[in-house]
N, C-alpha and C positions, 0 to 999 in steps of 0.2 A: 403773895399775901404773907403777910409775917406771922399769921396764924392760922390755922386751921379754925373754918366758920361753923359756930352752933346754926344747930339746926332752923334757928329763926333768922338766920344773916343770909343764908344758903338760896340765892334764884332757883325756879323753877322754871320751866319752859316749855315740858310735856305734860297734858294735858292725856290720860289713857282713853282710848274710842275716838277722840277727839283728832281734824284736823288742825295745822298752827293755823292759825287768824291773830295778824299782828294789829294792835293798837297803831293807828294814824291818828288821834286827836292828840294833837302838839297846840303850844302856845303860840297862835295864828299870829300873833305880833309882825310887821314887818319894818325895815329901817331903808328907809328911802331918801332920794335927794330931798334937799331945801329948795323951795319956790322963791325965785328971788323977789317978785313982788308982796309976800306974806310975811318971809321967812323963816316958814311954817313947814313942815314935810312934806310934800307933793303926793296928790294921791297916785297912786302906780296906775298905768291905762292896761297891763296884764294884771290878771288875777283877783280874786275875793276885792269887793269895792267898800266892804263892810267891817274892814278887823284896824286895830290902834295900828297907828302910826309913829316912827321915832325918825328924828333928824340924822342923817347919815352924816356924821361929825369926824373927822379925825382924830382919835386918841380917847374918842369919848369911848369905845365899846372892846371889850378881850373876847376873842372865839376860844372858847375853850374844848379841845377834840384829841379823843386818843386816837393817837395812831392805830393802835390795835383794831378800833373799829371802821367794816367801810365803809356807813352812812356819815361819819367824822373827815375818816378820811379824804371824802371826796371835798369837803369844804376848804382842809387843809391843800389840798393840789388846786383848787380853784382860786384861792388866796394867792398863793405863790403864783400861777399862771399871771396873773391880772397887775402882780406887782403893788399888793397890796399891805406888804409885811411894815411897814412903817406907819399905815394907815390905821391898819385895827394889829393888835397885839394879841400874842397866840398860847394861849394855856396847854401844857401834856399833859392830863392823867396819867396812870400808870395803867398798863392792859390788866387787869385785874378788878373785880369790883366786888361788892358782895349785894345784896337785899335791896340793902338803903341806898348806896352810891356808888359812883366811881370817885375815887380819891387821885390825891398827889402826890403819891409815891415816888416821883420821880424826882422831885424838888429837893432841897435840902430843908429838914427838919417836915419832910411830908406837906409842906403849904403850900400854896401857888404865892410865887413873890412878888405878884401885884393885887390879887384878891387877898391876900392872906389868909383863905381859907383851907382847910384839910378835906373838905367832901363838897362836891357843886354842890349835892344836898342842901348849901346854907345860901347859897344865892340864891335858887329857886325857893327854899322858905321866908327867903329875905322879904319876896314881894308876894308869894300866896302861905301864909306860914301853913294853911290844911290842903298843900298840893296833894291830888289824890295819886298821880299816875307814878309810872316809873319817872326816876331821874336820864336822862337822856343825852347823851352829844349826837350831834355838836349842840351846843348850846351857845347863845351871844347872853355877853353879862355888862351890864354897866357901870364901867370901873367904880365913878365917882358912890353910886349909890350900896353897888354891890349887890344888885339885884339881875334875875337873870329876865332879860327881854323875849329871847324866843327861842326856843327849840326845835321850830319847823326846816327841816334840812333841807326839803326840797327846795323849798321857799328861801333862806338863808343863802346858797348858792346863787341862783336865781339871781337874787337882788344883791350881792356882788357884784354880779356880772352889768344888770340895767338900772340900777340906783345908785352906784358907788363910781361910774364910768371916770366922773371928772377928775377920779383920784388914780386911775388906772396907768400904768407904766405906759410910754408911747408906742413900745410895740409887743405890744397887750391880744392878744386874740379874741377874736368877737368872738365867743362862748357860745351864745344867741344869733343869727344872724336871721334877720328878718323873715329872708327869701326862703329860708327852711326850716321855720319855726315848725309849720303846720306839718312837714313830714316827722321832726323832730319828735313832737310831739304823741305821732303814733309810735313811731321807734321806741322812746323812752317809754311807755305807756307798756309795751310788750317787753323791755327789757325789766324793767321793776317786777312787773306781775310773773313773770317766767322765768327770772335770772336770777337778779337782785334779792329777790323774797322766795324764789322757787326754791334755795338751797334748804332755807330754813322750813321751809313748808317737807323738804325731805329730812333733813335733821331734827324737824321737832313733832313728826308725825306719830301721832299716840294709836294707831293703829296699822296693819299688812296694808288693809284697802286705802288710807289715804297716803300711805308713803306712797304704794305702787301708782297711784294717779299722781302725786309731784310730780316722782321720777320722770314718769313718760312728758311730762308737759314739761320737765326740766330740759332733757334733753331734746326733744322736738323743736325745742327757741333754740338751744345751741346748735344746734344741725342749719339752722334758718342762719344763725350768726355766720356760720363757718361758710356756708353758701355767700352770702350779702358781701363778707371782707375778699372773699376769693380774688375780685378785681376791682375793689377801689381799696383804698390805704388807711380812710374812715371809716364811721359806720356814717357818714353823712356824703361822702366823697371826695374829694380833696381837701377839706377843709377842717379842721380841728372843730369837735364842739364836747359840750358839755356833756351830749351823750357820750362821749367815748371817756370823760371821766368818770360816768354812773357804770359802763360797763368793766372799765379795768381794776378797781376796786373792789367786784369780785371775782375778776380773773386771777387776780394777785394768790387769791386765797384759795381757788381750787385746788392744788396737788397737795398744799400744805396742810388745806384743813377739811373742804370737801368731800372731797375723792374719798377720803375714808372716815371721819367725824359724823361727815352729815348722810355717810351711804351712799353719794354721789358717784357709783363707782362703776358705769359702764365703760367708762374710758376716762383718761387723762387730760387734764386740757393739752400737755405738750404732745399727745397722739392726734391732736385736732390740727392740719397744719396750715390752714387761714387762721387761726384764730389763734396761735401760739405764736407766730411770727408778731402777726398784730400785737398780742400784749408787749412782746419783746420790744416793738419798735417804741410804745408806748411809754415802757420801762428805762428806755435810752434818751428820753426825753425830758429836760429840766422839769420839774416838780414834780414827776410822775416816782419814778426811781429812788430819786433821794426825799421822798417822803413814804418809804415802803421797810416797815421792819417787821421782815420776816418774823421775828424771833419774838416780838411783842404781841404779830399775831397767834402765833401758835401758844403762849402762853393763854392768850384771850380765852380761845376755842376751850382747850384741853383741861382748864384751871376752872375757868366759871362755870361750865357747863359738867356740874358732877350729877347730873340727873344723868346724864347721857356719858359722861365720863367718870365714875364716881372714884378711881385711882387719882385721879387727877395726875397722871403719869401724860408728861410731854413729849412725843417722836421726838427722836434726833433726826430724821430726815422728811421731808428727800432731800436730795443736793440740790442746790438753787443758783448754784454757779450757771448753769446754761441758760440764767436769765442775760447773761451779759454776752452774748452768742449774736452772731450776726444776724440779721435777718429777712434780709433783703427786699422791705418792701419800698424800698427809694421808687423803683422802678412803677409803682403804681400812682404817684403822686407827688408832688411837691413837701419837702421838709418845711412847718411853720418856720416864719420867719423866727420868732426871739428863739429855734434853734441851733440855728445857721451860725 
């Protein structure tokens, strides 16, 4: 940040006595195919049958997501997987944000060069000007209006993958595959509540007694994770899915920010070795790796979070070279094709 934030710009995130309990009411919007008999949006046969609907248009929508974040970032690898970069157009924030927003730090002259705005803040007041919640990535914005359409990430990914298919690279990975939705589904369901939000439930615990319960149910799913990859190569089996983008997004970020930020720290993920090889393999994989900045995330952690870091002082380490280390899970499964 180019300034040091008064105290009214400054996030909070600790709550004292209090467990963290994160806010899930996002803008339920979702943007699905065109019905060729309407040519109208199609209602989706997964999910909520009752929230607005937008036509899945080429060039009409920008994803806007920082890198530094992993609920961003998983959208940002799911785009790139699916072959979608010419289809919707991809906004950086900069890893830093304060109160009101995350900005554009990263741009020239601080704007995004197709929204021309300085804070998502003005997309999202574009269409609710008294948004109550936080501002949020990922977020979908629509170029022409400059309004932001939705910020539901789970859902956002999602419909990527089952609304947007006809624009999908030809060897594109089903994400979703029909046959393992339903296991899917519990996977992801345990990985979100355990993993995904288990870190922060240890990192934003306003008391001994709820940290000491994250922790134990932090690591208890990782113990289950490290088990589950021991002999298959996904966490679904052969086959790449979307679960394994919700889970590597925060594998990325354990030794750098975890392990010791959020108190994470009865081991290491690189001391877990199913589940270290696995990010590795992950990591070596188009849109996984080169959409992975270290250095954006640990600014994220260590900068905004001055309730829990109030130096705002960023580790130089650890070393992150051994992500490019061999890792030998060929032998459990088939490489996806568009890696080959």
């Amino acid at each position: 940040m180019s300034a040091e934030p008064t105290d009214d710009q400054t996030p909070t995130y600790v709550t004292a006595g209090k467990e963290f309990d994160r806010d899930m009411n996002y803008i339920p919007d979702r943007i699905t195919a065109v019905d060729a008999a309407t040519g109208e949006p199609r209602r989706p046969s997964y999910g909520p049958d009752d929230v607005p609907l937008w036509a899945a248009e080429p060039g009409r929508y920008r994803l806007v997501a920082a890198k530094a974040c992993p609920w961003a970032n998983r959208a940002i690898i799911v785009r790139q997987l699916l072959g979608l970069e010419d289809v919707i157009s991809l906004g950086t924030p900069g890893p830093t944000h304060d109160k009101r927003s995350w900005t554009f730090d990263l741009d020239p002259d601080g704007r995004d060069p197709v929204l021309g705005i300085e804070r998502l803040q003005e997309a999202y007041f574009a269409r609710f000007p008294d948004y109550p919640r936080g501002i949020t990535v990922p977020a979908v914005v629509e170029v022409a209006t400059g309004q932001v359409v939705t910020n539901d990430f789970p859902w956002i990914t999602y419909d990527l993958s089952a609304e947007w298919r006809d624009h999908h690279r030809a060897d594109a990975p089903d994400l979703w595959p029909d046959d393992l939705r339903e296991e899917m589904e519990v996977v992801n369901k345990r990985v979100f509540t355990e993993v995904n939000n288990g870190v922060y439930r240890c990192g934003f615990a306003g008391s001994q007694e709820t940290y000491d319960a994250a922790y134990d149910r932090l690591f208890t799913a990782l113990d289950w994770l490290e088990e589950r990859l021991t002999d298959r190569r996904f966490l679904m089996g052969d086959r790449l899915t979307e679960a394994d983008v919700r889970l590597f997004t925060t594998l990325t970020r354990f030794d750098p920010v975890y392990h010791g930020h959020f108190k994470c720290n009865r081991n290491k993920l690189s001391e877990m070795p199913a589940l270290w090889a696995y990010a590795r393999d992950l990591f070596a994989l188009p849109g996984f790796g080169d959409n992975t900045d270290f250095e954006q995330i640990k600014a994220h952690y260590y900068v905004v979070h001055t309730d829990i870091n109030p130096s705002g002082i960023v580790p130089k380490g650890p070393d992150l070279a051994s992500w490019t280390t061999p890792h030998g899970r060929e032998a459990l499964g088939p490489t996806p094709s568009f890696a080959v």
